[in-house]
DRENTIBA-685771 format. One record per residue (C-alpha): x, y, z; residue in three letters. Coordinates in pm, 1 decimal, always signed. Layout:
<kepas>
{kepa {X Y Z} 'Ala'}
...
</kepas>
This chain:
<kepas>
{kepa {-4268.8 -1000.9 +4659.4} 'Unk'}
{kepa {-4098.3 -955.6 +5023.3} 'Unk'}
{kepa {-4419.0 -939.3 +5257.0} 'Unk'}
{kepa {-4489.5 -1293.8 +5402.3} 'Unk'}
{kepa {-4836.7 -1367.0 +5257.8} 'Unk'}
{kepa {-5082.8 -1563.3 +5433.9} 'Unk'}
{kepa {-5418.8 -1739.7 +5345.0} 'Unk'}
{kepa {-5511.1 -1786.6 +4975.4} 'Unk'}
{kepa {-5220.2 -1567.4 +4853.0} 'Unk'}
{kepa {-4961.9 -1794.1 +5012.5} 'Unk'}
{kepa {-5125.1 -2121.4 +4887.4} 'Unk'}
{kepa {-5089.0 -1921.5 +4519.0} 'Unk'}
{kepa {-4782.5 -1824.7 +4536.9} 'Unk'}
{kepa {-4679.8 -2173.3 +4441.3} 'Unk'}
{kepa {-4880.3 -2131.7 +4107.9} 'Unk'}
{kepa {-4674.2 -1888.9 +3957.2} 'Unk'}
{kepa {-4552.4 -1979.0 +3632.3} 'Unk'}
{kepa {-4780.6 -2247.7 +3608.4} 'Unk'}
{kepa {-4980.1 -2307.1 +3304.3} 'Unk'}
{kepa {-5355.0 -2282.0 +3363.0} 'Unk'}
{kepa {-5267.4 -2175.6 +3695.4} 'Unk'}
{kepa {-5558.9 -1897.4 +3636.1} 'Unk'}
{kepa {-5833.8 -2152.0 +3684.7} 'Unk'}
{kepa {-5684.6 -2327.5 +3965.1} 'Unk'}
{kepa {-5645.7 -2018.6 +4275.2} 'Unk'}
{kepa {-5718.4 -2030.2 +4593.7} 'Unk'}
{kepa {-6046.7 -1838.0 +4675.6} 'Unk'}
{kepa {-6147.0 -1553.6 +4716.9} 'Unk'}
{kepa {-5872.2 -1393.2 +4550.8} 'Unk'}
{kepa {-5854.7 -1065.1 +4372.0} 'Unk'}
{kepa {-5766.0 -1101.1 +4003.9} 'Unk'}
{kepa {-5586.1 -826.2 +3777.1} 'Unk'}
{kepa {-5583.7 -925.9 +3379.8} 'Unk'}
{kepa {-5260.9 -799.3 +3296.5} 'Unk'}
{kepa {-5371.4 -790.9 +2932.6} 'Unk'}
{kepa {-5686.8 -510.6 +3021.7} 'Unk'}
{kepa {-5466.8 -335.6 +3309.0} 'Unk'}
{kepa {-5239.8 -235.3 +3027.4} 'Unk'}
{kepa {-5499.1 -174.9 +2757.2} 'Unk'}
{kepa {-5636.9 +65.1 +3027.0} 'Unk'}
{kepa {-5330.1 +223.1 +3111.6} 'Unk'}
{kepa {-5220.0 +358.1 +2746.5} 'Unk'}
{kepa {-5576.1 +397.3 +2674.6} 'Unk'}
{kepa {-5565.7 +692.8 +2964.6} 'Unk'}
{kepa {-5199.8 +782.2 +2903.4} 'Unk'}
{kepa {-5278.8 +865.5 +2508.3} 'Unk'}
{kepa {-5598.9 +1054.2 +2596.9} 'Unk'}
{kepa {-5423.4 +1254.0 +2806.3} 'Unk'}
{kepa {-5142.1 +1338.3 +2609.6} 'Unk'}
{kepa {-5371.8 +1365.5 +2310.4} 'Unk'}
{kepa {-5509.5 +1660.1 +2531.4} 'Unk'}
{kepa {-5214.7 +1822.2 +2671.7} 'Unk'}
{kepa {-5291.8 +1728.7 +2975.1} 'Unk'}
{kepa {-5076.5 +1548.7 +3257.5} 'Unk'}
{kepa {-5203.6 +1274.4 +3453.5} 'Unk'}
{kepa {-5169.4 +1257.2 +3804.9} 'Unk'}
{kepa {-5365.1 +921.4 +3909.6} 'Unk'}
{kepa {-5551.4 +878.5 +4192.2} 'Unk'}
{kepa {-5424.3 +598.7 +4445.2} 'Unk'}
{kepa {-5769.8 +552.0 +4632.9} 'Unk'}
{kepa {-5899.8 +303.1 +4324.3} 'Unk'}
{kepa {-5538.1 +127.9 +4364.5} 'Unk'}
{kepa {-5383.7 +152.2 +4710.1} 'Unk'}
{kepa {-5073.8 -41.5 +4518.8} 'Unk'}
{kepa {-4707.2 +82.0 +4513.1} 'Unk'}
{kepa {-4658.3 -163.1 +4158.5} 'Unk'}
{kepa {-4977.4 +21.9 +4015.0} 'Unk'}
{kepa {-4820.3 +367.0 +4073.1} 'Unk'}
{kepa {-4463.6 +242.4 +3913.7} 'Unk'}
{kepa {-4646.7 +102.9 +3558.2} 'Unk'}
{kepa {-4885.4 +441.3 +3544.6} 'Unk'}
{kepa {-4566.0 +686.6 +3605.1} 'Unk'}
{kepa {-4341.6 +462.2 +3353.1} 'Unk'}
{kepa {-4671.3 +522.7 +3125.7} 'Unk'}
{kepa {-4611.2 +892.0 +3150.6} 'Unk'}
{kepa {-4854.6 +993.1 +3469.5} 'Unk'}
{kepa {-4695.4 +1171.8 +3729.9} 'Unk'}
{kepa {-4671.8 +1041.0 +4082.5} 'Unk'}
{kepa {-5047.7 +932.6 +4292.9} 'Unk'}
{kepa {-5301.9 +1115.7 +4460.1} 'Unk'}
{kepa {-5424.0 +1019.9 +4835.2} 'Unk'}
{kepa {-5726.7 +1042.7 +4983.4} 'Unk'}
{kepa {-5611.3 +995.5 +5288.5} 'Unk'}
{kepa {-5230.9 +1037.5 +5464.2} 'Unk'}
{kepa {-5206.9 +649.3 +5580.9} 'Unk'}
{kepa {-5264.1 +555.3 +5230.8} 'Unk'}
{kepa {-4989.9 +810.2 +5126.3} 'Unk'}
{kepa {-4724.3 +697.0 +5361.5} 'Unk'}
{kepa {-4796.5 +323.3 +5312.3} 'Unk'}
{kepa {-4687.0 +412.5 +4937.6} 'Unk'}
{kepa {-4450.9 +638.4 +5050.7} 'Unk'}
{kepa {-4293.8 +358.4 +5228.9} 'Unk'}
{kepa {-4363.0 +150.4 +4876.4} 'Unk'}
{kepa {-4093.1 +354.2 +4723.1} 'Unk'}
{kepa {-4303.3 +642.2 +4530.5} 'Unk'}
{kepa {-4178.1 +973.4 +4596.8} 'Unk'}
{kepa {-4406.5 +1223.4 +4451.3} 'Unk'}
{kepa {-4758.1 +1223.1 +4647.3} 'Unk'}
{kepa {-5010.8 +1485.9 +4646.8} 'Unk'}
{kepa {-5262.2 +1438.2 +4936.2} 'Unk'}
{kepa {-5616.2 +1564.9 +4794.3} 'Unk'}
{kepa {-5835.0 +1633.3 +5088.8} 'Unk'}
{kepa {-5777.8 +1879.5 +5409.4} 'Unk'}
{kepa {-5710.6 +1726.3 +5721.5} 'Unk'}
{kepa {-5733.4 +1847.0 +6110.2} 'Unk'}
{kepa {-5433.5 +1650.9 +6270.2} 'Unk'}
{kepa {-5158.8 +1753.7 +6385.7} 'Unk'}
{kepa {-4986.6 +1445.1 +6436.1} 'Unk'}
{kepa {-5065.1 +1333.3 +6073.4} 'Unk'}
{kepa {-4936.1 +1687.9 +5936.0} 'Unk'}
{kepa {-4575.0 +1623.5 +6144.6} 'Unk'}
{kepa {-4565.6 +1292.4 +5973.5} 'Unk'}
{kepa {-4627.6 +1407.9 +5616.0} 'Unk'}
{kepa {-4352.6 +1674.6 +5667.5} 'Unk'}
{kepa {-4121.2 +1354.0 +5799.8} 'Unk'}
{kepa {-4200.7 +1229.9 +5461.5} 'Unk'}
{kepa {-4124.8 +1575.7 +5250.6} 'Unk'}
{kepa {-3802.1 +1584.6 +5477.9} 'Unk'}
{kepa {-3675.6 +1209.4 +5367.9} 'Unk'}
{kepa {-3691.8 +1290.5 +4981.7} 'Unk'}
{kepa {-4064.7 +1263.3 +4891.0} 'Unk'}
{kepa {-4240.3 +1554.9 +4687.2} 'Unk'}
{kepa {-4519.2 +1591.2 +4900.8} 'Unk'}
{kepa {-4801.0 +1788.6 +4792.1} 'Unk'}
{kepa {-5109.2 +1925.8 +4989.9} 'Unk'}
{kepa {-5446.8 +2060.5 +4945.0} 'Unk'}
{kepa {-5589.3 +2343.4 +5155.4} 'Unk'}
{kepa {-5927.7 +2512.3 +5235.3} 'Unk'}
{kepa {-5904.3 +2740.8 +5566.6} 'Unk'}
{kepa {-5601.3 +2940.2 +5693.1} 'Unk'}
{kepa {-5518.2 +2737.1 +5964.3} 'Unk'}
{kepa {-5449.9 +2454.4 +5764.5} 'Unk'}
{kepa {-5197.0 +2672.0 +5556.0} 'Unk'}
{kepa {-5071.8 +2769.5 +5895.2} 'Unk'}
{kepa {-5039.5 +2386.9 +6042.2} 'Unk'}
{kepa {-4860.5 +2297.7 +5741.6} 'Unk'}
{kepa {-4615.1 +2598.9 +5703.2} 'Unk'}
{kepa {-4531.0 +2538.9 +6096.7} 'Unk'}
{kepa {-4446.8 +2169.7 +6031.1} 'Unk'}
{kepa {-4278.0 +2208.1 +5736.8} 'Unk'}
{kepa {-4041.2 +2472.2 +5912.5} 'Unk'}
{kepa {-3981.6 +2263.7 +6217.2} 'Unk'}
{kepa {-3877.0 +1977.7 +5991.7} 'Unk'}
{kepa {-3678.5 +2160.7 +5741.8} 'Unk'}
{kepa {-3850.2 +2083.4 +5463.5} 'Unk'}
{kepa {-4107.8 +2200.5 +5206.2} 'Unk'}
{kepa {-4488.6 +2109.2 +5083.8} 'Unk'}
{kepa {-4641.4 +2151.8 +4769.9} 'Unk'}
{kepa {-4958.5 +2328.8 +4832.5} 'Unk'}
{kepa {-5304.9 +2347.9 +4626.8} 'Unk'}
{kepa {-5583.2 +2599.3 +4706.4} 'Unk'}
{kepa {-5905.1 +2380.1 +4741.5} 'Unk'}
{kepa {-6176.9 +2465.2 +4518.0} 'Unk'}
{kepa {-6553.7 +2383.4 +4549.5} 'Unk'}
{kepa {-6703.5 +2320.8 +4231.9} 'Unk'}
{kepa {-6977.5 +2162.2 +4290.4} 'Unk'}
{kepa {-6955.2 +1877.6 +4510.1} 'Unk'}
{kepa {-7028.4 +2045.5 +4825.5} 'Unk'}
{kepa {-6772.8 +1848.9 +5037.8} 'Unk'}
{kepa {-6427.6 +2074.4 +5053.0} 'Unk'}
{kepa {-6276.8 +2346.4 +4949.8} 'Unk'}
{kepa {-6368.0 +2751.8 +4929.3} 'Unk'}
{kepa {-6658.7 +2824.7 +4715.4} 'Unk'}
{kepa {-6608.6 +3210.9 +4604.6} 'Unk'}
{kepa {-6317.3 +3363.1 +4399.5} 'Unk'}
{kepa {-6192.9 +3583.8 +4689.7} 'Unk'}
{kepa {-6158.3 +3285.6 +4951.8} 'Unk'}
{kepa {-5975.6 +3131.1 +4677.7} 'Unk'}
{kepa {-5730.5 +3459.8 +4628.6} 'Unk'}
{kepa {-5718.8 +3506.4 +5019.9} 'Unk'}
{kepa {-5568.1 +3143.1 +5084.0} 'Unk'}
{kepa {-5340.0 +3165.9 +4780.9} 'Unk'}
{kepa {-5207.5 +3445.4 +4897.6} 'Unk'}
{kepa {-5152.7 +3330.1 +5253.7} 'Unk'}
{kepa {-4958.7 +3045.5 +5122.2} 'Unk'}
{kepa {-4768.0 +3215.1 +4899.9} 'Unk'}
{kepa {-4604.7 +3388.4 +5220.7} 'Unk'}
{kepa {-4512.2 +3123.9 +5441.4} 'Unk'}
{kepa {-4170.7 +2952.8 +5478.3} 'Unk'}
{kepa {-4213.3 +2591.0 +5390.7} 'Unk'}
{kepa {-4481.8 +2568.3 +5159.7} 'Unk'}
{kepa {-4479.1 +2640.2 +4805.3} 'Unk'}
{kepa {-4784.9 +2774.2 +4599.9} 'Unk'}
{kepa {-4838.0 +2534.0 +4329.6} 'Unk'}
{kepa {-5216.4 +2624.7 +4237.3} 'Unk'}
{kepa {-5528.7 +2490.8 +4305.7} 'Unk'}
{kepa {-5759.0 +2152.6 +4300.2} 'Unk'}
{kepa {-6118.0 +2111.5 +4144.2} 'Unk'}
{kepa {-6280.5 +1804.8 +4148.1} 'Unk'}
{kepa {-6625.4 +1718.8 +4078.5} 'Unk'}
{kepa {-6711.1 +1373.4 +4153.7} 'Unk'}
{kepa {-7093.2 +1396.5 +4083.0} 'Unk'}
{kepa {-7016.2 +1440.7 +3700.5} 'Unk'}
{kepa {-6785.1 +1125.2 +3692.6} 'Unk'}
{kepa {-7112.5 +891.5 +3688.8} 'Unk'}
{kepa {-7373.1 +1052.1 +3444.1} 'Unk'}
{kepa {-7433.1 +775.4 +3221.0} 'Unk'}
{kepa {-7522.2 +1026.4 +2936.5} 'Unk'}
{kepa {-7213.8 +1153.7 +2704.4} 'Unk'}
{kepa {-7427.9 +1458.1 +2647.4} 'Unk'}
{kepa {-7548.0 +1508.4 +3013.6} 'Unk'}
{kepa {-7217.4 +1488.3 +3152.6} 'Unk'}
{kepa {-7051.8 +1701.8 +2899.5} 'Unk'}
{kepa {-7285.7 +1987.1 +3002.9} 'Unk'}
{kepa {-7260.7 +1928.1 +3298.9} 'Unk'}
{kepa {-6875.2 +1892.4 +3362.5} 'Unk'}
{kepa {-6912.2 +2268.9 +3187.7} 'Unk'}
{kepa {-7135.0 +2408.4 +3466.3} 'Unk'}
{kepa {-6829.8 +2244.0 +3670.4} 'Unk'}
{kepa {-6627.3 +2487.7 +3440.8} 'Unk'}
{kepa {-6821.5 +2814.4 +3460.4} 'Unk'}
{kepa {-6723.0 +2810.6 +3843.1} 'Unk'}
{kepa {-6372.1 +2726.7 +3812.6} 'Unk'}
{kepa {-6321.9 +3018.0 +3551.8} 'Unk'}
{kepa {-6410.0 +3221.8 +3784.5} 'Unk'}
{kepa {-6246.1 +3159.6 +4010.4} 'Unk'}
{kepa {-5908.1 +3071.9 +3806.6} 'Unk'}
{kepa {-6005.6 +3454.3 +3687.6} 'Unk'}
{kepa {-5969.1 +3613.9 +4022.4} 'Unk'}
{kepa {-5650.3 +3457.6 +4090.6} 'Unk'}
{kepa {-5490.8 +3607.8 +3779.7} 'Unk'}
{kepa {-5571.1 +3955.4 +3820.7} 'Unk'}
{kepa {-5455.0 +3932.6 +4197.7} 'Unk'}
{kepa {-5094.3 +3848.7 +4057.6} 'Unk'}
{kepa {-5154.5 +3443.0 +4152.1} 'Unk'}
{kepa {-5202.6 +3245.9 +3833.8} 'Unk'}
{kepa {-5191.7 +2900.8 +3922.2} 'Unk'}
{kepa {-4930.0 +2659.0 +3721.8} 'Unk'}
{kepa {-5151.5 +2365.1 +3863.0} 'Unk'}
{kepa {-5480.0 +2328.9 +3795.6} 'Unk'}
{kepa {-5587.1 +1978.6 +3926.9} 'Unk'}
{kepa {-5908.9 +1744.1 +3912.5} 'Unk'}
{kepa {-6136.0 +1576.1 +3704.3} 'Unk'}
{kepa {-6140.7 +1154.3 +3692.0} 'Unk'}
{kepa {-6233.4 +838.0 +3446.1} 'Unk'}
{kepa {-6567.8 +997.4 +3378.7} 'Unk'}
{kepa {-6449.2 +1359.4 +3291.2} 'Unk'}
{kepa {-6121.6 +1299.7 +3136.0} 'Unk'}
{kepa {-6189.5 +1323.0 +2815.4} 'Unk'}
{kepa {-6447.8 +1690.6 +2849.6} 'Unk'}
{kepa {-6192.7 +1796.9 +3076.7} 'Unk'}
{kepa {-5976.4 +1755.2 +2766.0} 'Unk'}
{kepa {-6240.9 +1978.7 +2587.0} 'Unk'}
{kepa {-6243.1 +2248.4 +2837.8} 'Unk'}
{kepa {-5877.9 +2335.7 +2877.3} 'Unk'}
{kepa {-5930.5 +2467.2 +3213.6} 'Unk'}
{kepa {-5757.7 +2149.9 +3387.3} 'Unk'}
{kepa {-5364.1 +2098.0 +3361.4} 'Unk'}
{kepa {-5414.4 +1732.2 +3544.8} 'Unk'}
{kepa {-5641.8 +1499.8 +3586.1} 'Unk'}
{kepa {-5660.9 +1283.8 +3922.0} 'Unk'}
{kepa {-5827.9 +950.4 +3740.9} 'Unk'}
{kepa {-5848.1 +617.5 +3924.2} 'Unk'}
{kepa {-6136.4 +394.9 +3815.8} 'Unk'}
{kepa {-5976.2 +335.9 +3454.2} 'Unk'}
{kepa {-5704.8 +98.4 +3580.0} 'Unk'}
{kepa {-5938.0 -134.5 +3697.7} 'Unk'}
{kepa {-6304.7 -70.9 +3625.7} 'Unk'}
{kepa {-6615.2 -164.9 +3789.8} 'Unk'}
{kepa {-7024.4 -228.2 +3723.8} 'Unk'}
{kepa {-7073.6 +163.7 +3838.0} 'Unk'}
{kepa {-6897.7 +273.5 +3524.3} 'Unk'}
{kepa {-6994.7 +10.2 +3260.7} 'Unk'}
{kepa {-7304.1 +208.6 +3177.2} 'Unk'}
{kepa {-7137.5 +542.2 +3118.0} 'Unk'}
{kepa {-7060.4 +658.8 +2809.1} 'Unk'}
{kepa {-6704.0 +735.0 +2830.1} 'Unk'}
{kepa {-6622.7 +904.1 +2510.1} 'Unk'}
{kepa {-6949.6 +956.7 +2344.1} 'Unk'}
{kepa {-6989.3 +644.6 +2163.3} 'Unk'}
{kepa {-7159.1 +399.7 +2373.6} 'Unk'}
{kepa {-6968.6 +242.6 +2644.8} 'Unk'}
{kepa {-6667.6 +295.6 +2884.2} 'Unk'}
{kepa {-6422.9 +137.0 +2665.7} 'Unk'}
{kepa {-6189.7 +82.9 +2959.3} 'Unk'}
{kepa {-6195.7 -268.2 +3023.7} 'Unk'}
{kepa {-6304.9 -464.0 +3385.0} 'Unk'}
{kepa {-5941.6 -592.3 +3484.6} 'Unk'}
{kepa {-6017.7 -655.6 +3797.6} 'Unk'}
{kepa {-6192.0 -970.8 +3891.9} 'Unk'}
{kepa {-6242.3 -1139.8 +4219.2} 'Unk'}
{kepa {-6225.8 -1510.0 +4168.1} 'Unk'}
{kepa {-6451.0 -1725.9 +4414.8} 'Unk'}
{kepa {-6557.4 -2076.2 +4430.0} 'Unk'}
{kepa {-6867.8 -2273.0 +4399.9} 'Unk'}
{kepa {-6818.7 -2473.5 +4785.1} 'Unk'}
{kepa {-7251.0 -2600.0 +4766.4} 'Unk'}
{kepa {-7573.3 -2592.5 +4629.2} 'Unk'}
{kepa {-7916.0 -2424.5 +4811.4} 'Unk'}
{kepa {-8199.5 -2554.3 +4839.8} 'Unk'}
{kepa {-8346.6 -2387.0 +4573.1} 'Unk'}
{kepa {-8073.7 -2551.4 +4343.5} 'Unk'}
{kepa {-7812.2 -2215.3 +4318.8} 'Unk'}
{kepa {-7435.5 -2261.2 +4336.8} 'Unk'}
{kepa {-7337.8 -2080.4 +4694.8} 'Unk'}
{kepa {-6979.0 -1965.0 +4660.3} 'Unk'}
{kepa {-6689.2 -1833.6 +4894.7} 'Unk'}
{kepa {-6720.3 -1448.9 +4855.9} 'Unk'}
{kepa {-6921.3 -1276.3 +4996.0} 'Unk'}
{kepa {-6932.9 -906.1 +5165.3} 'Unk'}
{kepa {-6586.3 -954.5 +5305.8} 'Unk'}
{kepa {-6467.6 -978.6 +4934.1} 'Unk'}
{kepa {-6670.5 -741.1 +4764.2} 'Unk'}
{kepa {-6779.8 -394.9 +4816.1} 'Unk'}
{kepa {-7177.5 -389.8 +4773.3} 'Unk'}
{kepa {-7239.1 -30.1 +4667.3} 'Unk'}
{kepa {-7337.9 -61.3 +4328.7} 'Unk'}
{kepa {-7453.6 -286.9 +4011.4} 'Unk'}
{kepa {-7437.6 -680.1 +4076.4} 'Unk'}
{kepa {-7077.7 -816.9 +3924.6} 'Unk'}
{kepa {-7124.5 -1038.6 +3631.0} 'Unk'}
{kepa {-7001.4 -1393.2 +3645.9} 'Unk'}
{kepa {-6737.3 -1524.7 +3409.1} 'Unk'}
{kepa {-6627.6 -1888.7 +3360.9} 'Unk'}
{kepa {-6311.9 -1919.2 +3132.9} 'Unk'}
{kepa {-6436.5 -1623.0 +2960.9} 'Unk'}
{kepa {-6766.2 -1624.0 +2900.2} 'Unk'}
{kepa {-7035.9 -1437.1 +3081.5} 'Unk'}
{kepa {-7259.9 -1729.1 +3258.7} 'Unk'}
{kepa {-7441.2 -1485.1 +3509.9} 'Unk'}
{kepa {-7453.2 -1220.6 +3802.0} 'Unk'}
{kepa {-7357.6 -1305.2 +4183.9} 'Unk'}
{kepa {-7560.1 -1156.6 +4462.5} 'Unk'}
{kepa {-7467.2 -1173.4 +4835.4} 'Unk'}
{kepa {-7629.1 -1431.6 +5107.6} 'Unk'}
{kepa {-7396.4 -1369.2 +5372.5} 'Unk'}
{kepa {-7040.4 -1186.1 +5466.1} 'Unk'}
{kepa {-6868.2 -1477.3 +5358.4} 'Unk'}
{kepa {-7102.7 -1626.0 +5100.1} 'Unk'}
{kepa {-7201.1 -1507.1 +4715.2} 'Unk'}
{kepa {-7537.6 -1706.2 +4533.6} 'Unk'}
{kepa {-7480.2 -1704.2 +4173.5} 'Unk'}
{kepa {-7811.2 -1636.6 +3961.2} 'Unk'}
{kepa {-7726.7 -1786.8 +3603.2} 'Unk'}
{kepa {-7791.4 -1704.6 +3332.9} 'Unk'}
{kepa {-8168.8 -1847.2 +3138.9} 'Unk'}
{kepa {-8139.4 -2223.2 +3082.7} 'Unk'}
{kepa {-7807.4 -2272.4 +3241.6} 'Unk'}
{kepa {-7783.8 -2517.2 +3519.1} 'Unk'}
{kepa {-7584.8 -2457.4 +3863.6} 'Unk'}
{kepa {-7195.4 -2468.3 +3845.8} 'Unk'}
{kepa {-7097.9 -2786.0 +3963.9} 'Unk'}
{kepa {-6876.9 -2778.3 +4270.7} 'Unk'}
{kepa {-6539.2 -2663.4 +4241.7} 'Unk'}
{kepa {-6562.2 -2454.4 +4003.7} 'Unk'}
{kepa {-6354.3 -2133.5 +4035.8} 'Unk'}
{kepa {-6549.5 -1842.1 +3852.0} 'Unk'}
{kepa {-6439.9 -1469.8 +3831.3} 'Unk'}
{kepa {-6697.1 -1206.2 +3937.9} 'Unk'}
{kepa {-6619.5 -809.8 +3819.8} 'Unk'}
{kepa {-6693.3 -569.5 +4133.6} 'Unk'}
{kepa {-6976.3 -368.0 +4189.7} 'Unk'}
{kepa {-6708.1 -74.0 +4302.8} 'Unk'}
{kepa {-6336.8 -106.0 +4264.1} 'Unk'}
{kepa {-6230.9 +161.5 +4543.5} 'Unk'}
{kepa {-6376.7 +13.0 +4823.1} 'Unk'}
{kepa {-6352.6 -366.1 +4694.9} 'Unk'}
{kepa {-5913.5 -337.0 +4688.9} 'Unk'}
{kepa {-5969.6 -220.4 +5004.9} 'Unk'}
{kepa {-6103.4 -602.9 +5127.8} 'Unk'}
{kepa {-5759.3 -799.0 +4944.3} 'Unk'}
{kepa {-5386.8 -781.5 +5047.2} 'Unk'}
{kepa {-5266.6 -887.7 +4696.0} 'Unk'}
{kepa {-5357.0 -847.9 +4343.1} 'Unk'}
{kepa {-5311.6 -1201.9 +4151.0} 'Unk'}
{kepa {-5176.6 -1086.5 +3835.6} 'Unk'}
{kepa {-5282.0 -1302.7 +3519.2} 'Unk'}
{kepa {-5187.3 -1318.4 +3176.1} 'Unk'}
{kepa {-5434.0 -1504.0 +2970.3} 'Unk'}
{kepa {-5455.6 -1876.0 +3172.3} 'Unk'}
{kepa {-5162.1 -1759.6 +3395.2} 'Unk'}
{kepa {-5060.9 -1643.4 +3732.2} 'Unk'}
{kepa {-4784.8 -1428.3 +3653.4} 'Unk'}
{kepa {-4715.8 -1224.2 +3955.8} 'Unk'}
{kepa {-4840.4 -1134.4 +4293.1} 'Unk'}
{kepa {-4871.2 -719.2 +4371.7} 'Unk'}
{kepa {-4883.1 -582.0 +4710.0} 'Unk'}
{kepa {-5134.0 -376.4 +4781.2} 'Unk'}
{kepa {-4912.6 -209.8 +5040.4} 'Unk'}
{kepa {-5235.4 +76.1 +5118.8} 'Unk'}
{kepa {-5479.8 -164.9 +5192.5} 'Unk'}
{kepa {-5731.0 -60.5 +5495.1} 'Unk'}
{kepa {-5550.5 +289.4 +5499.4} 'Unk'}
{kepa {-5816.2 +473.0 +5596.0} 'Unk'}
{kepa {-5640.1 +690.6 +5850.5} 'Unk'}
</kepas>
């Protein structure tokens, strides 16, 4: 890895190679088990191909140029973005084909993403009001190049994109006339149906999801604009979207790494997510409270907090849940009849929500059974721009 590390990564860096280096990092460090990453990667790839459908990932769970390298050598197709600094800090990682998956207002950021199209990437873009189409088609011209482009569809989660058929037929059309863009299709996501815990519940409704985007998909075919695209969906949906045959990709992110959010829902019908938690965020016990709980070294500055408490795992085995007592301090609550860790002890906490946790580390330690193995850039890291 070429970026100078600092902190806890560059006191690891020396472990690499070492055996039981896994129990001996620096803290807090985020962990990736190489051994679940990769379960979790062919798990997605099969299912997709399994459904004829392609897999475009989404880079917002990842933010990592490595991550993006082992999913397209899987078979995916390049990352989604959720926003354009994350898709020119992997841009600048080396991965060339990019589809931004929200509508911007920035001018500035539009010139840069057609700098981007113009040096070799495949830049893609989605769009939900004619001046967008417009921004994009001028950029694109003035920098001799050309954009992707995906009509925006609302679907159900209220956030972006047009919400009746001839909105949808109206844009496509406008795109499909302007120098420097290229009419690709459209995108549909639904992110409320990604966390119904019920297989059942979600199934139906990921098909409500459905009865709007067939409309829709409808109106563009009889106004001579049948999409060859038709992208959305996630880890939740993947496998209904599978089902429904409306989808031709599905943006998934969650699955490469997993989180407490998802480890209630029911991926595939048959009583848990079956992706595995790969990433871990390894802290130490540095005291003991008053009250007799190990205090460790990660707190809200290492962990997002939106969601289910992470579960605490010593060499393996589950020995309790962490809760937060600070920005810089976790209190782990054992499990009944165990006693507090004794200092020193380096324990591995899942995350409560993998997006925004990445979004706290520099660099994934990766770990193969008791070993440090690698370290990964996570070149997209605070890209929130």
């Amino acid at each position: 890895m070429s970026t100078p590390l600092f902190g806890a990564a560059a006191l690891n860096q020396k472990l690499v190679g070492l055996p039981g280096s896994r129990a001996r990092l620096e803290t807090p460090a985020a962990v990736l088990d190489l051994d679940q990453f990769e379960h979790n990667i062919a798990l997605m790839a099969e299912s997709c191909r399994k459904a004829g459908l392609k897999l475009r990932p989404h880079a917002k769970s990842h933010k990592c140029a490595e991550i993006t390298r082992r999913q397209m050598a899987a078979g995916a197709l390049g990352n989604c973005c959720a926003k354009p600094g994350e898709l020119l800090a992997l841009f600048e990682g080396g991965v060339r084909d990019l589809l931004l998956s929200a509508p911007i207002a920035s001018s500035m950021k539009i010139d840069a993403l057609a700098c981007a199209a113009a040096a070799g990437g495949r830049i893609g873009v989605v769009v939900d009001r004619a001046d967008l189409v417009t921004a994009y088609a001028k950029a694109a011209q003035r920098r001799a190049t050309t954009f992707d482009v995906l009509v925006d569809l609302d679907v159900g989660l209220k956030r972006s994109g047009v919400a009746k058929p001839a909105e949808a037929v109206e844009l496509a059309r406008l795109v499909s006339r302007l120098d420097g863009l290229r009419y690709r299709g459209v995108q549909a996501y639904q992110g409320r149906v990604q966390h119904i815990d019920d297989f059942a519940a979600r199934r139906a409704a990921n098909r409500e999801m459905g009865r709007l985007l067939a409309s829709m998909l409808d109106a563009l075919r009889e106004a001579g604009l049948a999409p060859e695209i038709v992208s959305g969906g996630g880890t939740g949906s993947h496998l209904l979207d599978g089902e429904d045959q409306l989808l031709t990709e599905i943006q998934a992110g969650s699955y490469v790494f997993m989180d407490e959010a998802y480890n209630s829902v029911d991926m595939h019908g048959r009583g848990g997510p079956e992706f595995a938690p790969a990433l871990r965020i390894a802290v130490t016990v540095i005291g003991h409270s008053s009250l007799g709980f190990a205090i460790t070294d990660g707190g809200s500055k290492s962990f997002a907090l939106d969601g289910p408490p992470p579960r605490v795992f010593l060499g393996g085995e589950l020995v309790g849940r962490i809760e937060w007592c600070g920005d810089e301090f976790g209190r782990i609550l054992p499990l009944g009849g165990q006693s507090a860790l004794p200092i020193g002890t380096v324990v591995e906490c899942t995350v409560s929500h993998c997006d925004p946790t990445i979004n706290l580390h520099d660099v994934l330690h990766v770990v193969r059974e008791k070993e440090l193995v690698a370290l990964w850039t996570v070149e997209a890291r605070g890209r929130a721009d």
